[in-house]
N, C-alpha and C positions, 0 to 999 in steps of 0.2 A: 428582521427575518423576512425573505423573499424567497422566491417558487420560482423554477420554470418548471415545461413541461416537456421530457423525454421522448423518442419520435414513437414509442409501443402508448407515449398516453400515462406515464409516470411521472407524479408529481415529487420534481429531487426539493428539497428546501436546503437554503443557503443562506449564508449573510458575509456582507458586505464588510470590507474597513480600511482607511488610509486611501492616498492616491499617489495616482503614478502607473508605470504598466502593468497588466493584468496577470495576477498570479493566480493559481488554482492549487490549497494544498489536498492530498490525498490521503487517508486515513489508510492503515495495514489493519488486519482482524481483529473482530471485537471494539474499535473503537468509531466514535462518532463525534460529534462538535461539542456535545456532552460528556466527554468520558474520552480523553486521550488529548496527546500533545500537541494537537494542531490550536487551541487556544492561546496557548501562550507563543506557540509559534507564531498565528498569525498578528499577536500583537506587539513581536519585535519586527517583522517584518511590513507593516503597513505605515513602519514611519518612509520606505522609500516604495512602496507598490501599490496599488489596490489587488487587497488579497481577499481572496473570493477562500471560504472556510464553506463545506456540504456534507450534509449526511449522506454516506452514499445509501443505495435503494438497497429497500428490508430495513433500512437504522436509523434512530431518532424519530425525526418528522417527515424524512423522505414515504413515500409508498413502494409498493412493492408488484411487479405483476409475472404472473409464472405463464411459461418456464422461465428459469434463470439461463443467462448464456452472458459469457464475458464481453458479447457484443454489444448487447444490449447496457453492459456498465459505459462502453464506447461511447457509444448513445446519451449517455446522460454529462457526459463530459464533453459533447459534439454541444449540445443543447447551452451547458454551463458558455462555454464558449465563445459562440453565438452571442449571446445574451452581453457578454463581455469587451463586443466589440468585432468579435471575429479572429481575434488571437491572445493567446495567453499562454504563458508558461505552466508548466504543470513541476510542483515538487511533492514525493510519491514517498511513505516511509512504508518500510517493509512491501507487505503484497500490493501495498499504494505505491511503490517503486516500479514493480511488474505492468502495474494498469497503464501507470506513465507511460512507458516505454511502448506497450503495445497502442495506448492511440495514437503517439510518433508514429509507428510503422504504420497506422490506418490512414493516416492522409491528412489527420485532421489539422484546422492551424493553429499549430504549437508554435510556440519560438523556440524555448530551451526545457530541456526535460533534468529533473536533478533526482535522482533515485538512489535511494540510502535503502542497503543491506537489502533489498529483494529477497526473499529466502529462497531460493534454488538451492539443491546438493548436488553441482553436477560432478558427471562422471571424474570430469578431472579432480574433483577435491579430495583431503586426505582424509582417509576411513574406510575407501573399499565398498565392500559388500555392502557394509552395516549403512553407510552413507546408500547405497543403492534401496536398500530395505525403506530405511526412513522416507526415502523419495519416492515411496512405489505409489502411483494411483488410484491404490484402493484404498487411500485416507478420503478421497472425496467420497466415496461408497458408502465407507463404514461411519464416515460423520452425518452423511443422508440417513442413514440407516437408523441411527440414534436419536434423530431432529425427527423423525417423520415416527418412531416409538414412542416420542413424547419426553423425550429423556434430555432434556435440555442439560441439566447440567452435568450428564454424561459426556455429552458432545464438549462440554466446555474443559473435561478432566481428559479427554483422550487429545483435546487439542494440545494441550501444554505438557503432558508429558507421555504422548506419544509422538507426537509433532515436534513440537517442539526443544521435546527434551528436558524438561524441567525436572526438579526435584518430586519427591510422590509427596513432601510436604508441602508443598505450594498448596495445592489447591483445596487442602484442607485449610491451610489458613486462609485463603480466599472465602471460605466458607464459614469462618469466624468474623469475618466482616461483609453484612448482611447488606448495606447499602453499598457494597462494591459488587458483590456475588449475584445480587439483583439485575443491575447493569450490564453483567456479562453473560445471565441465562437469557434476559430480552433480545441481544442481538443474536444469539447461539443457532438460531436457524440460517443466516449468514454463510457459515465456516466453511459449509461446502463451495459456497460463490468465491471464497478465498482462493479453496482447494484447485477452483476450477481455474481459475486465473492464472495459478501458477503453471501450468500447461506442465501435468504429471512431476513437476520439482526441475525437471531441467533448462537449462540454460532455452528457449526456441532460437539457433543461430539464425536458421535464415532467416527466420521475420524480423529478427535486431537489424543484420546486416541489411534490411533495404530500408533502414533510421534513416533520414537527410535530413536532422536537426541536431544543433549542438547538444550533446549528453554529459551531463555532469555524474560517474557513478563513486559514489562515497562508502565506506565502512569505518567502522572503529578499530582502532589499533586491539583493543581488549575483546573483539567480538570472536565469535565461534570461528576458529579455521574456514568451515565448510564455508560459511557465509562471505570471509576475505575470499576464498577464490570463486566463488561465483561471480562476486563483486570483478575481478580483472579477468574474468571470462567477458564479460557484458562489456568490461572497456575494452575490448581486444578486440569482442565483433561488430561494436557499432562504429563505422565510419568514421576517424577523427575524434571519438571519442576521448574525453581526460577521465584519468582517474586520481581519488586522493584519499588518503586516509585521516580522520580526526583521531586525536591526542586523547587516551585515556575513555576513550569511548566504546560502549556497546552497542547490543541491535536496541537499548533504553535509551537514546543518545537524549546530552542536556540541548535542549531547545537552542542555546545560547551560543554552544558548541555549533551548532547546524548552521543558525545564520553567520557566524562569523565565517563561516568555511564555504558559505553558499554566496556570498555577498558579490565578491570577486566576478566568479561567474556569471552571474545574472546582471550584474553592468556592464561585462564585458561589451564590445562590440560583436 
């Protein structure tokens, strides 16, 4: 386990594994190096790269310093970077898809960005209204709202089914299993930094379209509609962009799944 330090003075904690060129995976809500698929991820993937696995800032061992602004997550993946040589690929799952894409468009040195299922509902997807509703900007408000009451695991039941859409049983069995439910109240002050990321649920066209790295954008064939077409909005505006979709997969995609379908790419020339 190794640190750098962020340019606001945040200390992100990371660790190291495999070798070969520098890959950076990115965590989506609620998860960290402790608790989400970048573990196993990064241990298929370190037989061909040095895969750099972080807690992003607020989660695990990273620190935290306020206010939060999605620049400042910039900032920690500028640092990660940095630290890596000066370029590195970034693979992004879920709102770790979004973060990817926006440090492309910041300048930073990326190589190739590979972002699975970003959750955007944009306009064009199918659902209308109810897609407009779920997308509206006042989930960042009302998840601040509930984090700063103290009401942690409010924040954690409004994300998954009002956000997300989940069943209203979820998160009562989430709550049946106390070593899981623990792990997702501790990061729950986070959601909003998610929220914020997502720039109000829609597609931002023109910050993709000035990408000038290769973008790999992925979804599962069994994923939410809304999610497929945000997914071929994102490879529509980023320049040269490929898109593809994995076999029998959701926004849960198996690890295994990911690198087979990411591998191609990230050899490419």
């Amino acid at each position: 386990m190794s640190h750098v330090i962020s340019k606001d003075g945040t200390t992100i904690t990371y660790e190291r594994s495999g070798n070969g060129p520098a890959l950076i995976l990115i965590d989506g809500a609620l998860c960290s190096r402790a608790f989400g698929p970048t573990a196993k991820l990064g241990a298929l993937l370190a037989e061909e790269f040095t895969v750099y696995r972080y807690d992003r800032r607020g989660r695990g061992e990273s620190g935290d310093t306020p206010p939060y602004s999605p620049a400042r997550e910039v900032d920690d993946l500028a640092a990660l970077i940095a630290h890596a040589g000066g370029t590195a690929s970034l693979l992004g799952l879920s709102s770790g898809g979004a973060l990817a894409l926006e440090a492309a468009a910041s300048g930073l040195g990326v190589d190739k960005v590979i972002a699975y299922e970003p959750p955007y509902v944009d306009e064009d997807s199918p659902g209308g209204p109810v897609v407009a509703a779920k997308g509206s900007p006042t989930h960042e408000a009302q998840l601040q709202r509930l984090v700063e009451s103290g009401n942690r695991g409010g924040a954690v039941d409004y994300f998954m089914r009002d956000m997300v859409g989940a069943p209203a049983f979820l998160p009562v069995m989430m709550r049946l299993m106390p070593w899981v439910w623990r792990k997702l109240k501790a990061v729950a002050h986070t959601l909003p930094y998610d929220a914020a990321v997502m720039t109000g649920f829609r597609v931002p066209r023109t910050r993709f379209s000035s990408i000038r790295r290769p973008v790999l954008a992925l979804n599962g064939t069994r994923t939410d509609p809304r999610l497929k077409a945000a997914v071929r909005v994102i490879a529509n505006t980023v320049p040269g962009a490929q898109h593809a979709e994995l076999a029998k997969q959701t926004h849960n995609v198996d690890p295994r799944v990911l690198v087979e379908g990411s591998m191609k790419f990230l050899a490419g020339a």
